[in-house]
N, C-alpha and C positions, 0 to 999 in steps of 0.2 A: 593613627591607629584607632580601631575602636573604642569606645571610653565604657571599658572593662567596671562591668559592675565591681566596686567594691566589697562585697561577698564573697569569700571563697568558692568558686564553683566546685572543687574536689574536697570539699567539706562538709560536716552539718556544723560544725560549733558555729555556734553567733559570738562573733567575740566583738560587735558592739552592746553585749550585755553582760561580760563577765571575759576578763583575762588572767592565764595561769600567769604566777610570778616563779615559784617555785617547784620542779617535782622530788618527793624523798621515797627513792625506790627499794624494796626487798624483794627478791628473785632468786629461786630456787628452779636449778637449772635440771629437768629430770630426762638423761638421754636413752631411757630404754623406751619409756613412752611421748618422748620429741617433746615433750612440752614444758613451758616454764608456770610455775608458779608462782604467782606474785603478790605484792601489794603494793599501790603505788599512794600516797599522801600529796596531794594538789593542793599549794597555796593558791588561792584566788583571789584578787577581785573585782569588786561587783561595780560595774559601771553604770545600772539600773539597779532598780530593786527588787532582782532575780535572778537566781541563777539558770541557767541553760542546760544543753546538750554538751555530751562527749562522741569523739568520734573512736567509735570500735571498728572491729573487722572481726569474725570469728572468734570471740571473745567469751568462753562462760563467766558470765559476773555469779561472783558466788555471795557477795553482801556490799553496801554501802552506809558510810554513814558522814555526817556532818557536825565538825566538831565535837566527834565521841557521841553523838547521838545516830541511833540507824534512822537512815533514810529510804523514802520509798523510791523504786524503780523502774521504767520500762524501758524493752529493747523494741525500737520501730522497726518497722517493714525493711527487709535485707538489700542492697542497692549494689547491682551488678559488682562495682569495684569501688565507691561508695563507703561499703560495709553495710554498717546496722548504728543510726544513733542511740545513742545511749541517753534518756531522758531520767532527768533526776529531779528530785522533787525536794526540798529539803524540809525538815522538821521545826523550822524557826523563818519570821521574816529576816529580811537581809535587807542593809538600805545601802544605797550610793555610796562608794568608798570605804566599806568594810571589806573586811579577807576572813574566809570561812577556811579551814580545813577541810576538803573530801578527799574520804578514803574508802577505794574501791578494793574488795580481794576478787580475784578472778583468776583463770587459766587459760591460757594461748592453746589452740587450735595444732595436731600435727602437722599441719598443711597452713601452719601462716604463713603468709606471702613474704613477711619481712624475713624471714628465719630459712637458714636450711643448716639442717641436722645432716653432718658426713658419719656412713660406718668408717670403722678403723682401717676398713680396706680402699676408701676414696680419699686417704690420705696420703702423705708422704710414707710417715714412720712405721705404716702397716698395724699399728699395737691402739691407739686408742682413739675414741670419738672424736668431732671437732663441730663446732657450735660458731655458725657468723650470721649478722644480722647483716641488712641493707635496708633502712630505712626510708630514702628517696625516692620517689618523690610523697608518695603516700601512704607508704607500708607502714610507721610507727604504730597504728592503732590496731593494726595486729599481733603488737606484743604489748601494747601498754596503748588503758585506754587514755585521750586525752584529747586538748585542742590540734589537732593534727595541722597543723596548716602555719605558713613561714612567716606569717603577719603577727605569730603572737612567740615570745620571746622570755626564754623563763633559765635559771640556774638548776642543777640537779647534782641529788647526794646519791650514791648507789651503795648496796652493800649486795655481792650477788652469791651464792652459794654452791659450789662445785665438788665433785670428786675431787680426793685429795690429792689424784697421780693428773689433774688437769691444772693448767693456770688461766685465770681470766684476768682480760683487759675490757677498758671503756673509752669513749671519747672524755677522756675527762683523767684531770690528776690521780696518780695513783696514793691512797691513803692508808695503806697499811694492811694487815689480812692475818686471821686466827684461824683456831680449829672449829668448827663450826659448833656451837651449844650443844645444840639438839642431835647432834650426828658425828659422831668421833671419823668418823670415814670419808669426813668432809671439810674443803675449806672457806669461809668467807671470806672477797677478797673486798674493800673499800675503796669508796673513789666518789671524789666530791670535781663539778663543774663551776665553779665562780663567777664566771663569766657568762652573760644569759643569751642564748640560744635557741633557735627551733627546733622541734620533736625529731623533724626528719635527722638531724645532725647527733639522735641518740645512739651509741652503737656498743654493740656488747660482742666478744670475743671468747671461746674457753677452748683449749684444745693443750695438747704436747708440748707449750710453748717455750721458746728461750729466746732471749737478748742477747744484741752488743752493743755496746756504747759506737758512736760515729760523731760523735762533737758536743759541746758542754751542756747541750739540756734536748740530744737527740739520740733516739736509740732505734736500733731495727729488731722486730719481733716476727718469728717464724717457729714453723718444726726445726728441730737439727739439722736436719739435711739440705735448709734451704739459709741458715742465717749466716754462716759466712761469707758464701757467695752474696746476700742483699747486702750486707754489711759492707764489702766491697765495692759492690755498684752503685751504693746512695753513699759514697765516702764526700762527694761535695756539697751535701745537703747544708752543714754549715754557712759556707759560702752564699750558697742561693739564698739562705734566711735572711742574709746581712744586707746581701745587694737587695732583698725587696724593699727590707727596712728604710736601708735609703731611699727608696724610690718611693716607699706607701706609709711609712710612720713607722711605729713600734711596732713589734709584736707583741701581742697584751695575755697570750693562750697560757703562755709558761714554756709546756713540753712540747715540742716538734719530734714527736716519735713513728715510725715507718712501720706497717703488720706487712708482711708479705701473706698471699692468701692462698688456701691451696688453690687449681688449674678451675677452677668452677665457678670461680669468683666473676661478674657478668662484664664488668666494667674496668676499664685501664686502670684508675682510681678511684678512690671518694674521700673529701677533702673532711673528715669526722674529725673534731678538732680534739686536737693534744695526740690524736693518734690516726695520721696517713693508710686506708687501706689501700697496698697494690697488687695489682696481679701479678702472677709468676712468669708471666710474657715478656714484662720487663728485664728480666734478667737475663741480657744477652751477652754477658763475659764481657764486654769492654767499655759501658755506660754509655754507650750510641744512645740509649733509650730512657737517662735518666731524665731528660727535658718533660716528662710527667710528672716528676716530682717537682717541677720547677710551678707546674699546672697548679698543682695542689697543696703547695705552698702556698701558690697567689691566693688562690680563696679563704684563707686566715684574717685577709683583708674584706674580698669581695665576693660577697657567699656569706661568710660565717659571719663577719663582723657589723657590714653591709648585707640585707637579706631582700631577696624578691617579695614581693606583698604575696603575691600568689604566683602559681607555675603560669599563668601566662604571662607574666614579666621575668621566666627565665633566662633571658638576653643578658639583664642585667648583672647576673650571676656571671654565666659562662662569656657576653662578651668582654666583660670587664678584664675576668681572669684569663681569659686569653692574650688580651692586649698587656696586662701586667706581666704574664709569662714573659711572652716575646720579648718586653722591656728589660726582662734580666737577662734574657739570651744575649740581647742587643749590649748590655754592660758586661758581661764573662765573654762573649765572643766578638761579635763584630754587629755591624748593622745592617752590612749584607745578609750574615745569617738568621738575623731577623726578617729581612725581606722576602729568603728564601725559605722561611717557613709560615711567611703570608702567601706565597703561591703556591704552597702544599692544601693548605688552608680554604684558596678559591677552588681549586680544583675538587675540596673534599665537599663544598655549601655546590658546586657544582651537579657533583654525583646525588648528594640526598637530593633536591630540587628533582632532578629528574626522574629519581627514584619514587618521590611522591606523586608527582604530576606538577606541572608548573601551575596549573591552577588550585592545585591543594593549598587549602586556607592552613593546613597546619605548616608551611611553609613562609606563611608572615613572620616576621619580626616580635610582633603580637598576637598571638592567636588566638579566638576565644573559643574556652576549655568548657564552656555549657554541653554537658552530657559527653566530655570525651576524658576518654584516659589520660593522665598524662603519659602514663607508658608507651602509648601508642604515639606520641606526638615526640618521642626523644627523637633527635637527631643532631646532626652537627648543622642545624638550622641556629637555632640562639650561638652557636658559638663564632661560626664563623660568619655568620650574615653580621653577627653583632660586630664583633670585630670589625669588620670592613667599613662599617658606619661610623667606627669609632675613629678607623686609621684614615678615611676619607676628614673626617671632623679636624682630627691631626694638621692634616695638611693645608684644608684652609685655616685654619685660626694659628698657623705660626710655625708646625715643626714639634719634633715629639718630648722636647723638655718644657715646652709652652703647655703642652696638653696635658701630660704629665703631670703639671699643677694642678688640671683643673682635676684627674682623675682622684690626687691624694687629698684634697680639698673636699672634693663630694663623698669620701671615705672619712673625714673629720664631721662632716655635717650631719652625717644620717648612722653613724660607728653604733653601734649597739640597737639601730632600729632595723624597718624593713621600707622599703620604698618601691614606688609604681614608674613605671615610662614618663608619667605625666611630672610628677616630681622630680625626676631625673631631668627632666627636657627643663622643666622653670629652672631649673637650681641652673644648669649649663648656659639660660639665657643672661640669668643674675651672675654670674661668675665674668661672662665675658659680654657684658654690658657694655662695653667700648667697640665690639661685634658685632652687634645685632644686625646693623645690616648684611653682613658677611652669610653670618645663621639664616635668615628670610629667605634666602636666595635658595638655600637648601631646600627638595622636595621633601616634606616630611612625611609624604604619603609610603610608610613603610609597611602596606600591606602589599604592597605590589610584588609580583609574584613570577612573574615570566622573566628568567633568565636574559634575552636580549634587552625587556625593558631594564632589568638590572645594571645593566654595563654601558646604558651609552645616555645624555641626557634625554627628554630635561630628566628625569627620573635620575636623581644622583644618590640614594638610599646606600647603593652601593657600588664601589669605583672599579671599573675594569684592568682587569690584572695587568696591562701592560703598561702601568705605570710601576709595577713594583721592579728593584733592581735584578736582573739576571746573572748577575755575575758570576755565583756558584751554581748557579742552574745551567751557563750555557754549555758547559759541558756534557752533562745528560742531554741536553736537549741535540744536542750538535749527535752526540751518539745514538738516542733514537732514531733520527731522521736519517744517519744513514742506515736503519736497520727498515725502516719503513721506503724509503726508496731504491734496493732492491726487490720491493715485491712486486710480482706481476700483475697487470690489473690495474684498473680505477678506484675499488673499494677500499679506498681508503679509511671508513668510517668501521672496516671490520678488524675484528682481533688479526694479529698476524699469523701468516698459514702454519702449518704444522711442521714444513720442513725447516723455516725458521727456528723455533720455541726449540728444535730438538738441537738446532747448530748453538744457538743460546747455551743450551744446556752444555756441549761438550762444551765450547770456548769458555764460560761461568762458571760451572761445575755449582747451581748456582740451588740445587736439591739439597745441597751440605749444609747450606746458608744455616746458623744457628739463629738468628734476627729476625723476630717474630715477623717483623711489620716487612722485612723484606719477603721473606718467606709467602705470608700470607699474600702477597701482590706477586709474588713468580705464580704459585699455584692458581690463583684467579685465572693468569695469562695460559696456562698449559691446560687448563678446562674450555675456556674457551675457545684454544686454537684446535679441543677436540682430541687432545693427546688422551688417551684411555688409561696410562700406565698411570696419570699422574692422579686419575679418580679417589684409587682408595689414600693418596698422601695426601688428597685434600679430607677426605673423609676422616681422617686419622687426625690431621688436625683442627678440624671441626670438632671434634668431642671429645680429644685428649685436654683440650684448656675451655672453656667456659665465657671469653671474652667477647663478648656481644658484635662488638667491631669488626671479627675475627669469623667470629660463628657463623653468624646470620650470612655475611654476603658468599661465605665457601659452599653453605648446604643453598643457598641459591642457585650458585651458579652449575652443581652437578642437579640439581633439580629441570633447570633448564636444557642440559644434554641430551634430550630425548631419550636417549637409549638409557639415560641410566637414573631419569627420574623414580623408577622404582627403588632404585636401591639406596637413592637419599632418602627415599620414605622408611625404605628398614633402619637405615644407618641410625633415622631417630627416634622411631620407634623401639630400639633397642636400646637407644643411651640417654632415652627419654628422664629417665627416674633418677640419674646422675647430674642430670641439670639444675642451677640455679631456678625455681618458678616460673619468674620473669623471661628466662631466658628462654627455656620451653617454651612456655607461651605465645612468645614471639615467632618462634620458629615453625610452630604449627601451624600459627597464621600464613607466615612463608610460605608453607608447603601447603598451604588450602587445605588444610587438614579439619578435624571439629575438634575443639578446644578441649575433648574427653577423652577422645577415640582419636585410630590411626586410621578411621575410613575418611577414604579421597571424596 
């Protein structure tokens, strides 16, 4: 891999001049005018004899000061997606190894990226506001200024202030909540982190909320109208905590609590610690779909407690917790069914690769993020290309209780820090030092990027799927292949014709399907076999739920239709302002759209 400046490139803070230890937040959450008001108290310190930069995003700083003294301020030059650093100047020297207090007051932007503000009619309960942040990869510095970036690691107190018919949650313990001082028609609710963390893993929740208990220090949080049914379908959440335990150590968080979020929400998950955000996608009546919680469970380990130095050692985030996943799939179910969701898996690093270009550098393993979003570079590239590196490693050094060791071992060694490939790679060589020749042999050229080089040597980065076991797959597979050799033709590389997709249909009946992920994979298939009927029930699920996964490849694929490229242009133009930011955003791109406007 490249050897990735140690600078954050999606950053200004210099945090080899000064690291946050501590944030202690106050937030006043104002929903007529989408903004919060804040004040956030930064322990620091100083690794030099100076203090640095914060990173903003649309931020009014309204004052600064340093240890109760005000301090002077500038905002630099605004940076595409960047932001704006925040340069501070403090009123005192500062030497090596002291900790200053700054306290910035400031108010968040209607339009911060991290934040989206729902009316009461883009909710469930129809009656009141709802408030969710998404901090990942680089949005925190639009709600709170700070060192934005996964290298630097800090505990946080919050105390946040809401209407009184709302409840708030945070990634972090719940500590108690009054009527607010200054404001009888309002509550403040408290909540201290103990455990030190990156900015991205801040998250704040206010809406119509209610709880149920689901096992001794886990609970599911929703509107009414959604918590018994989550309460239901995460009832094994206990289970999964225990089998990670065994497999990765303790869990050190406290609380493992579930938010279910309303349909807007961009992502399957986000692993915010003490409190799981999921989408409503998940909830498919019979827990077919809780193996995300199994996801996001893992990264209490590797994610949260283990951190990327910067997003382009994302891998080590997503492949870890992927390969952790699977490990509890592989103890509650079988080994097979682990197998069989490593070939879900290649097929999914399959479709992004090609979706990129096989020569897209954001398709490395390591990518370098000099002047790119990380937004733009998500994909299920770190998750499953990681994985496979890992499950290929597996297999030469022993089998997966042999590996196993090493992965809960490099979770002991770096637990409360953040680490890079480079330190990931020594620590794997020092751990299986009685290997090394085994390791050498391995290509470690993992920028390589062409699918065929991927699957076959010498390039062994990553192992081609038909080593993985089929056994619950040969069924599906036995039953595609007779539906694909029935068709007429050579073209086998195309969707199947249209008088198929509809005998599908009657013998499936498969339009009922409540299962998101089925669902969304029928409708793909009846877009492209050209079925017209099936446009608007992909467009309808395109912008009834918000899940990126979900979204992005449906308004693709009627985008592609010719005949009805227009109408995914309307469909988003119209449901544009109901979208997650991000999610927008993305999708405009999709649609070759300009980032402001609905002109082609």
């Amino acid at each position: 891999w490249p050897d990735i400046n140690m600078a954050d490139p999606c950053s200004f803070s210099c945090v080899s001049s000064c690291v946050t230890k501590h944030l202690n937040l106050a937030l006043a959450l104002d929903f007529e005018r989408r903004v919060i008001r804040g004040k956030v108290a930064l322990t620091v310190e100083a690794l030099r004899d100076r203090f640095s930069t914060l990173d903003s995003r649309d931020l009014q700083i309204v004052s600064v000061s340093a240890n109760g003294q005000a301090a002077r301020f500038t905002m630099g030059p605004k940076h595409s997606f960047k932001g704006t650093p925040l340069d501070i100047t403090l009123p005192f020297d500062l030497s090596r190894g002291q900790h200053v207090i700054v306290e910035v007051t400031y108010e968040t932007s209607p339009s911060a990226t991290a934040l989206q503000w729902l009316t009461p009619a883009q909710t469930a309960g129809k009656t009141q506001p709802y408030l969710f942040s998404q901090c990942q990869a680089h949005h925190c510095r639009s709600m709170i200024p700070c060192q934005d970036t996964p290298s630097v690691k800090h505990t946080y107190y919050a105390q946040v202030s809401v209407p009184k018919d709302l409840v708030a949650v945070m990634s972090a313990m719940r500590d108690g909540q009054e009527v607010d001082p200054q404001d009888s028609s309002r509550i403040v609710y408290r909540f201290r982190q103990p455990v030190p963390m990156p900015s991205y893993l801040i998250a704040i929740v206010a809406g119509a909320l209610e709880s149920r208990e689901i096992g001794p220090r886990s609970r599911v949080w929703s509107e009414k109208e959604f918590v018994d049914k989550a309460a239901f379908e995460f009832s094994e959440t206990e289970t999964m905590l225990k089998t990670a335990e065994d497999l990765a150590g303790p869990y050190v968080w406290g609380q493992y609590d579930i938010l279910v979020l309303p349909p807007s929400f961009p992502y399957g998950g986000m692993e915010n610690p003490c409190l799981t955000f999921a989408t409503p996608t998940l909830l498919a009546g019979d827990k077919s779909l809780s193996n995300v919680i199994a996801h996001e469970i893992s990264h209490s380990w590797t994610g949260n407690l283990v951190t990327n130095k910067t997003w382009e050692h994302f891998w080590l985030n997503e492949g870890h917790t992927v390969y952790l996943e699977r490990m509890i799939g592989r103890s509650l179910e079988s080994e097979q069914f682990r197998q069989f969701k490593a070939m879900g898996g290649w097929k999914d690093l399959q479709d992004s690769v090609n979706t990129f270009g096989a020569n897209n550098p954001l398709t490395n393993l390591v990518p370098s993020l000099q002047d790119v979003d990380p937004d733009d570079a998500f994909s299920s590239v770190p998750y499953e290309k990681g994985f496979a590196l890992l499950y290929h490693l597996e297999e030469l050094l022993g089998g997966p209780e042999v590996f196993m060791g090493f992965v809960k071992s490099y979770i002991q060694m770096f637990a409360y820090g953040s680490a890079t490939t480079d330190e990931w790679k020594n620590y794997l060589f020092t751990y299986f030092k009685d290997k090394v020749d085994v390791l050498n042999k391995v290509d470690w050229n993992v920028k390589t990027t062409k699918l065929q080089k991927l699957q076959k040597p010498p390039n062994l980065t990553v192992v081609n799927p038909r080593v993985y076991d089929t056994t619950l797959a040969d069924a599906c597979i036995a039953l595609s292949q007779r539906w694909i050799k029935v068709r007429p033709g050579p073209h086998r590389d195309l969707p199947l014709p249209l008088t198929h997709v509809k005998k599908m249909q009657q013998l499936y009946d498969l339009n009922a399907s409540m299962n998101a992920e089925i669902r969304f994979r029928w409708l793909r298939l009846c877009v492209r076999a050209r079925w017209e009927e099936a446009v608007p029930m992909a467009m309808k699920m395109a912008t009834e739920q918000g899940r990126m996964k979900f979204t992005r490849p449906l308004f693709k694929e009627v985008f592609n239709f010719e005949k009805y490229r227009d109408e995914a242009v309307r469909m988003f133009v119209a449901h544009r302002a109901a979208m997650h930011p991000v999610t927008s955003g993305l999708v405009a791109k999709d649609l070759k759209l300009d980032a402001n406007t609905a002109s082609l």
